[in-house]
KOLLUM-150737 format. One record per residue: residue in three letters; x, y, z of N, C-alpha, C in turn. Coordinates in steps of 0.001 Angstrom, whole numbers, plus 500000, padded with zeros to 6 digits. Example, Ala and Ser with C-alpha at 12.3 -4.5 7.8 and 13.67 -1.06 7.14 Angstrom:
2
ala513190494310507800512300495500507800513200496700507800/ser512850497750507080513670498940507140512900500030507870/
***
This chain:
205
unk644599829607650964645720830487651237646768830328650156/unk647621831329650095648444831167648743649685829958649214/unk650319829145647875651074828516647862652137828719648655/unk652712827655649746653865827911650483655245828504650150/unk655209827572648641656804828155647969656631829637647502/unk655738830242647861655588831792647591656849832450648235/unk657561833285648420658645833557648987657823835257649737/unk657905834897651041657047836172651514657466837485651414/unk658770837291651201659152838881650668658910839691649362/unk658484839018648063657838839207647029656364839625646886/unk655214839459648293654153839551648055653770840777647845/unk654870842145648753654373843307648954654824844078647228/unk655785842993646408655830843207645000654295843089644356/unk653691841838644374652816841444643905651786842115644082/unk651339842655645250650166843762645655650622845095645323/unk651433845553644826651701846521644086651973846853642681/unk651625845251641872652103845596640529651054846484639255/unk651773847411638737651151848442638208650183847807636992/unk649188848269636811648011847872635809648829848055634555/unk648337846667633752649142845873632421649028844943632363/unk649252843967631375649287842881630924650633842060630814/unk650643840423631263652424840283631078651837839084630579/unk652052838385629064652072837406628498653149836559628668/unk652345835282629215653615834034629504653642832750628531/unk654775832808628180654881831917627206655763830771628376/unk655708829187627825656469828349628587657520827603627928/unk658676827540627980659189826869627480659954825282628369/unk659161824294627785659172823309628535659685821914627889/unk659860820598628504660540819632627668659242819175626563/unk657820819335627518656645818975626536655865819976625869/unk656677821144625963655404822316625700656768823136625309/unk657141823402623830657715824335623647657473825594623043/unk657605826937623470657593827433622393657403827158621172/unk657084828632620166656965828078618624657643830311618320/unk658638830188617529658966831681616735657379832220616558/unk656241831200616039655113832609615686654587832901616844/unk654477832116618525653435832646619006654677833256619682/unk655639833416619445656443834549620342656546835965619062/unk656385835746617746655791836898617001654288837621617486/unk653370836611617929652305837178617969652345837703619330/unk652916837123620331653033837726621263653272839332621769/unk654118839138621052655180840824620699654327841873620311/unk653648841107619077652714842442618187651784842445619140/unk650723841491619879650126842233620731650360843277621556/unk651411842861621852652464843626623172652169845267622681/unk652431844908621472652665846257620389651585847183620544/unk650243846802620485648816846686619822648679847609621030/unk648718846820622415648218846762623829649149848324624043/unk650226848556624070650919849989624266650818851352623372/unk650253850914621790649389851606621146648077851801621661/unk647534851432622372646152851649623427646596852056624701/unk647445852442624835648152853094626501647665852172627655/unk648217850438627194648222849509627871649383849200628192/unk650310848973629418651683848228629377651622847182628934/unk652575846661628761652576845102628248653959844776628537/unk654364843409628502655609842495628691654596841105628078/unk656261840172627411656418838888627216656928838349627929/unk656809837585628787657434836714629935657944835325629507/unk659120834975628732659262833728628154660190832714629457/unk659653831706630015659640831266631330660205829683630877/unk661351829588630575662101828629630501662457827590631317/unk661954826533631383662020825287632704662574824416632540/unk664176824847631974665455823861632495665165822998631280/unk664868823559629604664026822631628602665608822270627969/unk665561821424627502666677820302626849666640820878625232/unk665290821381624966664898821015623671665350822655623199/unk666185823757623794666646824973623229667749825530623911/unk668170826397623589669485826558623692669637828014624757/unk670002827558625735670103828784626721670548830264626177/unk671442830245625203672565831195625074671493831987623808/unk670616830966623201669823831275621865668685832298622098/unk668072831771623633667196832299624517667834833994624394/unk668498834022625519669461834870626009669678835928624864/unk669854835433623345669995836464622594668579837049622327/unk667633836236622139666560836281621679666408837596622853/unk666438837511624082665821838527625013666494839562624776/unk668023839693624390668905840460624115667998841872622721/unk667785841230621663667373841351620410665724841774620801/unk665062841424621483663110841727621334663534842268622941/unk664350842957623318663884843498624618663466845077625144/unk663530845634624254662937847085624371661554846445623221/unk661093845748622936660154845403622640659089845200623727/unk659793844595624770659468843880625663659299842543625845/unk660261841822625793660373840505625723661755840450627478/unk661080839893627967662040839156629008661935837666629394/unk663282837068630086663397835536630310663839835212631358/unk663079834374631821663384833836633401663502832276633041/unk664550832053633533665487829956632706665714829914634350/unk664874828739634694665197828144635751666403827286636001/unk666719827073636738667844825500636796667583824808636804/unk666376824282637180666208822732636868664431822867636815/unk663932821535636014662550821613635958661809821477636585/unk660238822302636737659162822365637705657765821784636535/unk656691821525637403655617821211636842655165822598636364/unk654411822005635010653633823572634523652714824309635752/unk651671823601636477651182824427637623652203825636638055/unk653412824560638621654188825688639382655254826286638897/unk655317826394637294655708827141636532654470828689636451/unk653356827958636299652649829488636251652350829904637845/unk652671829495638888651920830294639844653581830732640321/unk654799830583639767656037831382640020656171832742639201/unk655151832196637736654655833671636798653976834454637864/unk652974834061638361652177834875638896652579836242640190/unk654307835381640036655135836237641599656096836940640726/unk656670836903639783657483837530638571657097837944637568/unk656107838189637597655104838916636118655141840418636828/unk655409841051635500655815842952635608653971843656636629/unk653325842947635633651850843652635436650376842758636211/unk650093843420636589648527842697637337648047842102636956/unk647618841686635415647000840716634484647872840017633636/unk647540839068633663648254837809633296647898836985632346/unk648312836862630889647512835594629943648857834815629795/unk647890833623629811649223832503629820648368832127628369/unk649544832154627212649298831797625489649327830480625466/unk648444829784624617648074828670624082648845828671622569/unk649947827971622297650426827976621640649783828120620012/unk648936827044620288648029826618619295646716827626618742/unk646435828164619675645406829246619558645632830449618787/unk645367830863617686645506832456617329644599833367618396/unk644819834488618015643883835575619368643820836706618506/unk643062837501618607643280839002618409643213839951619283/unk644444840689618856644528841367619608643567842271620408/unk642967842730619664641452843752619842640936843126620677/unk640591841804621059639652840909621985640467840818622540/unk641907840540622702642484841048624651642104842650625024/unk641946843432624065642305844524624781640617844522625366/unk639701844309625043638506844179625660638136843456626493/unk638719842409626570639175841677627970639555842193629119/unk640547842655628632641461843155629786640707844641630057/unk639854845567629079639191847086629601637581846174630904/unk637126845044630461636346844244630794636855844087632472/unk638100843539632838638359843501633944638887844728634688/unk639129846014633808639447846560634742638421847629635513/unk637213847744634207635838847861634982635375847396635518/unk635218845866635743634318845252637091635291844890637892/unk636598844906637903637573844262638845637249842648639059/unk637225842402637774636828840908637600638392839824637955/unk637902838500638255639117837615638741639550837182637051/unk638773837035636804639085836709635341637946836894634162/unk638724837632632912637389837776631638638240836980630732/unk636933836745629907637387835429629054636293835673627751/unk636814835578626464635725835195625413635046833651625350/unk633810834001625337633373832079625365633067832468623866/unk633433830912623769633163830124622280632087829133622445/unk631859828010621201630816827254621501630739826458622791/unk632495825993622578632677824816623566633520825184624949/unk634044826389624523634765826657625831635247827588626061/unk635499828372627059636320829970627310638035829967626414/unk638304830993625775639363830992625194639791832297625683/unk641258832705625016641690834198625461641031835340627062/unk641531833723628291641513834083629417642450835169629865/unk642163835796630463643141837293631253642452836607633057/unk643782836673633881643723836372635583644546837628635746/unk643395838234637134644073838960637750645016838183638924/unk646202838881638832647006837984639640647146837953640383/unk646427838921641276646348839026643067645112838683643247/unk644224838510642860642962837640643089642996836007642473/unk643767836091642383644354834244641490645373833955643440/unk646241835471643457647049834878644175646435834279645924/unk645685835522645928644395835498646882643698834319647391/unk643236833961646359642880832541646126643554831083646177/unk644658831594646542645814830043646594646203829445645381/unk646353830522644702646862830167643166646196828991642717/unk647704828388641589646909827797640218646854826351641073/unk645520825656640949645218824406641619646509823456640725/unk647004821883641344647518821294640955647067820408640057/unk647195820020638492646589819644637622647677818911636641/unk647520817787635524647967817230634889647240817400633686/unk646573818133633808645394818038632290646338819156631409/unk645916819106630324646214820011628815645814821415629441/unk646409822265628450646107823641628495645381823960628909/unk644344823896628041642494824054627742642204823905628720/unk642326822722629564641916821896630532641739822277631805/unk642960822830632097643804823642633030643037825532633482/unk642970825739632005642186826688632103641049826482632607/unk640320826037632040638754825949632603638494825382634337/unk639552824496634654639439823864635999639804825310636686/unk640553826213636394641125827513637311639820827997637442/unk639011828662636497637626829288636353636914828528636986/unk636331827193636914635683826541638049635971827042639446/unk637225826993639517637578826865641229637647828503641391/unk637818829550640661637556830550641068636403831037641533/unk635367830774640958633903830536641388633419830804642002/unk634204828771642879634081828279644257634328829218644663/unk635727829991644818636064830749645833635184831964646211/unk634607832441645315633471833297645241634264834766644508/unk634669834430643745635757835383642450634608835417641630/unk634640836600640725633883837470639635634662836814638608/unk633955836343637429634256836320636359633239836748635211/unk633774837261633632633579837798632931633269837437631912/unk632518837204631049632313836974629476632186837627628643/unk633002838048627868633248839338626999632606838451625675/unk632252839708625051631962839481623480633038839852622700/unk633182839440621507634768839571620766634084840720619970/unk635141842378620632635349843296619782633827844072620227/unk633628844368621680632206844783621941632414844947623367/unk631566845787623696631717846719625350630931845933626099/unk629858844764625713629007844400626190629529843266626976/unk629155843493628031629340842333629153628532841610630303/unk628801839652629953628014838580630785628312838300631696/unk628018839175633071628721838860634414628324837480634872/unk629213836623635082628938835490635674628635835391637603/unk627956835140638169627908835488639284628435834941640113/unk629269835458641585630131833977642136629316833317643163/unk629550831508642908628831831128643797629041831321645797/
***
């Protein structure tokens, strides 16, 4: 069942949010931001509405020491008909429940939470994301040798599911344990090929 701190008056938001993409960036005391992946962010953003995709940047600020509220604030000021918006908590939460509060304040139905470290192309979200909205998949993902990268969650089948499990592991980590347990739950997931219509339905157990 979904997380308690869900606030029940938001859900009939959440089951109604219009098809799009809302990229979450975190800004945290251990996980900060970086200027390029909030550049790359954007230009996807860009890419994705040149393909008559919505899009939003969701930059999700958790009470971080390490930037400057007011700096933020302009920043959203300056990239916001871009689509850049900021939600600065008051005080800090664990990354889990930093993203499953994304998952109740995100504009759009699909959801990538950016790996700082990771480049992406754009072209392989947007096939991702055409990937899920043909099979109504819980999540599509490009696999690599070693592991799924440039994940897209639908966020009412994430939410469905009792959101993001509680975890201490790395990014990467984090990711892949969600896809496990979606599975379990008996959620559809996707394996896209990078830049190709062709798709590896994974079956749920």
């Amino acid at each position: 069942m979904p997380p308690l701190f869900f606030p029940p008056h938001l859900l009939s938001t959440l089951r109604s949010a219009p098809p799009g993409i809302t990229f979450v960036l975190l800004n945290q005391q251990e996980q900060s931001f970086s200027p390029g992946s909030l550049r790359a962010a954007l230009a996807a953003a860009q890419y994705l509405k040149s393909q008559a995709v919505a899009a939003e940047v969701l930059l999700l600020d958790c009470a971080s020491r390490n930037g400057s509220l007011t700096l933020l604030r302009q920043l959203e000021t300056l990239y916001f008909e871009a689509g850049l918006r900021l939600l600065a908590l008051p005080q800090p939460v664990s990354k889990m429940d930093a993203w499953n509060l994304a998952l109740v304040k995100a504009a759009y139905r699909t959801i990538f939470f950016m790996n700082v470290t990771h480049p992406f192309a754009p072209n392989d979200l947007y096939s991702c994301y055409q990937a899920m909205q043909a099979k109504m998949a819980a999540a599509t993902y490009i696999q690599e040798t070693n592991a799924p990268r440039l994940v897209l969650f639908d966020r009412l089948q994430l939410f469905d599911s009792g959101g993001f499990p509680q975890s201490n592991a790395d990014l990467d980590e984090d990711i892949e344990n969600t896809l496990a347990y979606l599975t379990a739950c008996g959620r559809q997931l996707l394996a896209v090929h990078p830049q190709a219509a062709q798709l590896n339905s994974l079956p749920a157990h």
